[in-house]
C-alpha positions in Angstrom: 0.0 0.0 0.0 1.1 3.8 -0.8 1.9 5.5 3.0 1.4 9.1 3.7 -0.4 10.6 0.2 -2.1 13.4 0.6 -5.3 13.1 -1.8 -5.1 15.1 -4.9 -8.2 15.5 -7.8 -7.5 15.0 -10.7 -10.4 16.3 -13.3 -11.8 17.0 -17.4 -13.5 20.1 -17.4 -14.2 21.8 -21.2 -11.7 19.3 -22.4 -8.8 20.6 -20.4 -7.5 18.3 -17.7 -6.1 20.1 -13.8 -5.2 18.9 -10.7 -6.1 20.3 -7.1 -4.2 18.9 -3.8 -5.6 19.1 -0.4 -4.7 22.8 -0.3 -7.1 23.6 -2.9 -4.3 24.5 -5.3 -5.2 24.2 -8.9 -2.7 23.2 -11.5 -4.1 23.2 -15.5 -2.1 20.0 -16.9 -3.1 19.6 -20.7 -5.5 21.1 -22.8 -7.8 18.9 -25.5 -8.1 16.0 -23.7 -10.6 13.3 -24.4 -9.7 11.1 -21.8 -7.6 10.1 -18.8 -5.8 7.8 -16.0 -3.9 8.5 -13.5 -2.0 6.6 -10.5 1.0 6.8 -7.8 4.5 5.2 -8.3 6.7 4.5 -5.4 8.2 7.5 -5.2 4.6 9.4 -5.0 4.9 10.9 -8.2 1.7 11.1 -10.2 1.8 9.6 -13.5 -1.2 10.9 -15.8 -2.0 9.2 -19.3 -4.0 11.1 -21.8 -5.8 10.5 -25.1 -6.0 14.1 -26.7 -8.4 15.3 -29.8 -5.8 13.9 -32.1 -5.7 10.4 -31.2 -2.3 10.6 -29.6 -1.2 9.2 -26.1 0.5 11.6 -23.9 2.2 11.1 -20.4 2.8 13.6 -17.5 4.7 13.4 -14.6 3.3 15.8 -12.1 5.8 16.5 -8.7 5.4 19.6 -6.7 3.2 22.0 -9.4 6.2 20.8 -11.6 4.6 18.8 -15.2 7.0 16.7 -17.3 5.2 16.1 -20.5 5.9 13.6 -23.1 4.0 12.6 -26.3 4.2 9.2 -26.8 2.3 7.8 -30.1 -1.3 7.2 -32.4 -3.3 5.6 -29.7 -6.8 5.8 -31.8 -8.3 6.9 -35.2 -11.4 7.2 -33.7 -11.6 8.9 -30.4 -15.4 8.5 -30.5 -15.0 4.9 -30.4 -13.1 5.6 -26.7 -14.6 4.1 -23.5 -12.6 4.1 -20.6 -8.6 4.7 -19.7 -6.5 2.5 -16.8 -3.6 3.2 -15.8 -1.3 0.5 -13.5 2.2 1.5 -12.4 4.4 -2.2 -11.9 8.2 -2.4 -11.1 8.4 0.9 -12.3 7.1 0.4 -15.8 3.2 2.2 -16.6 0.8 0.3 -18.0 -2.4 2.2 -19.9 -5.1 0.0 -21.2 -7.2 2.0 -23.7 -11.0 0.6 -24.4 -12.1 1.2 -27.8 -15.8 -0.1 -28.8 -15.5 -1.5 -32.5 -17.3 0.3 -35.5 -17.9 -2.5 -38.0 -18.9 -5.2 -35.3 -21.7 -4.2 -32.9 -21.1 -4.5 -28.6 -17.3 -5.9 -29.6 -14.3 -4.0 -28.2 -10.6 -3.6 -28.5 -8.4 -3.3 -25.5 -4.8 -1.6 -26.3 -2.4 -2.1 -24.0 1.1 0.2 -23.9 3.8 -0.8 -21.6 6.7 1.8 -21.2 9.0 3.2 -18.6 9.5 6.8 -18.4 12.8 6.5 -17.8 13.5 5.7 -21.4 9.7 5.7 -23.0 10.5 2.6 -25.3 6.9 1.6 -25.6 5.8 -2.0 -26.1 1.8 -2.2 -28.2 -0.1 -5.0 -27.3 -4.0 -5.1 -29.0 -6.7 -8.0 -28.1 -9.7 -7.8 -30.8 -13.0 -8.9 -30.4 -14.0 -8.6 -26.7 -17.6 -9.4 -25.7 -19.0 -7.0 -22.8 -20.0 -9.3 -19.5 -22.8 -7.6 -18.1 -21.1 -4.4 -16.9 -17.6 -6.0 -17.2 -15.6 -5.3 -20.3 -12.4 -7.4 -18.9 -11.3 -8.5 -15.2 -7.4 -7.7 -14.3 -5.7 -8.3 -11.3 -1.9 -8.6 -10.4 -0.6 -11.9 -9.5 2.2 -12.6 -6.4 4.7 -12.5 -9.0 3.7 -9.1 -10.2 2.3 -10.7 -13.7 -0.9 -9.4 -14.7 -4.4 -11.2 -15.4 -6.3 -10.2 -17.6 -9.7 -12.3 -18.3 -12.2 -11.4 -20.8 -14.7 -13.2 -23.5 -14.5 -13.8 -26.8 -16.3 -13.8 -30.2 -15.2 -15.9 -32.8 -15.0 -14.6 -35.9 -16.9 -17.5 -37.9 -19.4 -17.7 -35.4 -20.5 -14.7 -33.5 -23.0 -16.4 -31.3 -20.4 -18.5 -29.5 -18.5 -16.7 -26.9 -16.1 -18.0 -25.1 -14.0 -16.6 -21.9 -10.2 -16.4 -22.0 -8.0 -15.6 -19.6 -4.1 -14.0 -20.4 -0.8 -13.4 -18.8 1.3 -10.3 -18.9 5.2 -11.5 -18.1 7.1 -8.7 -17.4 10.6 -10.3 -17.7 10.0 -11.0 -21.6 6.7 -8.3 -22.2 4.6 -10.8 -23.4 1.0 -12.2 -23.0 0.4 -15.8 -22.9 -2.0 -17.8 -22.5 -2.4 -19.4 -18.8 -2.0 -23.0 -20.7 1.6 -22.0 -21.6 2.5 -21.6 -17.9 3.8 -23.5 -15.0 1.3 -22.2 -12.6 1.1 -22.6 -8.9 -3.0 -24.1 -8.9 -3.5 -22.1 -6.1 -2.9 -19.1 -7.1 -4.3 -19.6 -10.6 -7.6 -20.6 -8.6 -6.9 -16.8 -6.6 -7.4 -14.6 -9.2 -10.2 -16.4 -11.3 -12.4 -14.4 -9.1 -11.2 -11.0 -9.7 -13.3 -8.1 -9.1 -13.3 -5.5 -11.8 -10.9 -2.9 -13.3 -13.2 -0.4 -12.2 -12.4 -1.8 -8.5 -9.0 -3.0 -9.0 -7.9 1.1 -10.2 -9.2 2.8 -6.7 -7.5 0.1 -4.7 -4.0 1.0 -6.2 -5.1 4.7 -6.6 -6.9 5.1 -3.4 -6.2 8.6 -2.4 -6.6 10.2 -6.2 -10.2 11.4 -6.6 -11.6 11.7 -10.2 -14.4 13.7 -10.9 -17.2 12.6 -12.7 
């Protein structure tokens, strides 16, 4: 758990993105932003990811009314297609997952993942295709003992839309790759721990507790 973090708010208002800390201090970050993350690494710097008008994903380091801002890459072609943004910060490297509904293939959804440390901002792309909304769920990820991430969603298949079928993948970070769960030597125990994973919606306020957004 992040000690000793003062809550800041972190907000969209007329497309511009600011940030107020407990003093009430307002800082204007970014201007034509269509939408946003933002979490805490361990040295309580806060690491904001943006999607601007353009398509184009943008990182800021914010520490002490001081903004470090670096444009990283296309993220979307069509920023009306964009859902929701997530942002998780492990062994120093960020990770943004971008939600993207389709616009040839109705209640189907891409999920982009960029992996990049901004120490040097070498970004790794990762994009899974045709995801099937759960209920409410889009996709489950949690974080495993071994700081690998789980990330569970269903499926269409392409020849046969009516048949959906739930996958679950595995982010190494030694190599930066997904893998299916079938490809690993997997302690059953823990495989069995985070099949029942609550939400991203959840799983972002539990490691970014004391940043409020606005809605």
């Amino acid at each position: 758990m992040i000690n000793n973090i003062k809550p800041f708010y972190v907000y969209e208002e007329n497309n511009c993105l600011f940030i107020k800390n407990i003093n009430e201090k307002i800082d204007k970050i970014a201007n034509n932003i269509i939408s946003y993350c933002a979490n805490f690494d361990d040295n309580n710097f806060i690491h904001i990811c943006s999607i601007d008008t353009k398509g184009k994903l943008i990182h800021y380091m914010y520490k002490d009314g001081k903004v470090r801002r670096r444009p990283l890459c296309k993220a979307s072609n069509n920023i009306n297609n964009i859902k929701n943004m997530r942002l998780f910060i492990i062994q120093n490297y960020l990770n943004v997952f971008l939600v993207e509904e389709s616009s040839i293939k109705d209640s189907c959804y891409r999920v982009s993942h960029y992996n990049f440390s901004p120490s040097n901002y070498h970004i790794n792309k990762y994009h899974i295709n045709n995801i099937k909304k759960n209920n409410e769920c889009i996709y489950r990820l949690n974080i495993d003992n071994m700081s690998n991430m789980i990330f569970t969603y269903d499926a269409v298949e392409n020849n046969n839309r009516s048949v959906v079928n739930t996958n679950t993948l595995v982010f190494n970070h030694s190599n930066k790759k997904w893998m299916p769960t079938n490809s690993l030597l997997r302690n059953s125990t823990s495989f069995s721990d985070f099949r029942s994973t609550s939400t991203i919606k959840d799983d972002i306020f539990e490691y970014c507790y004391s940043i409020i957004y606005k809605s």
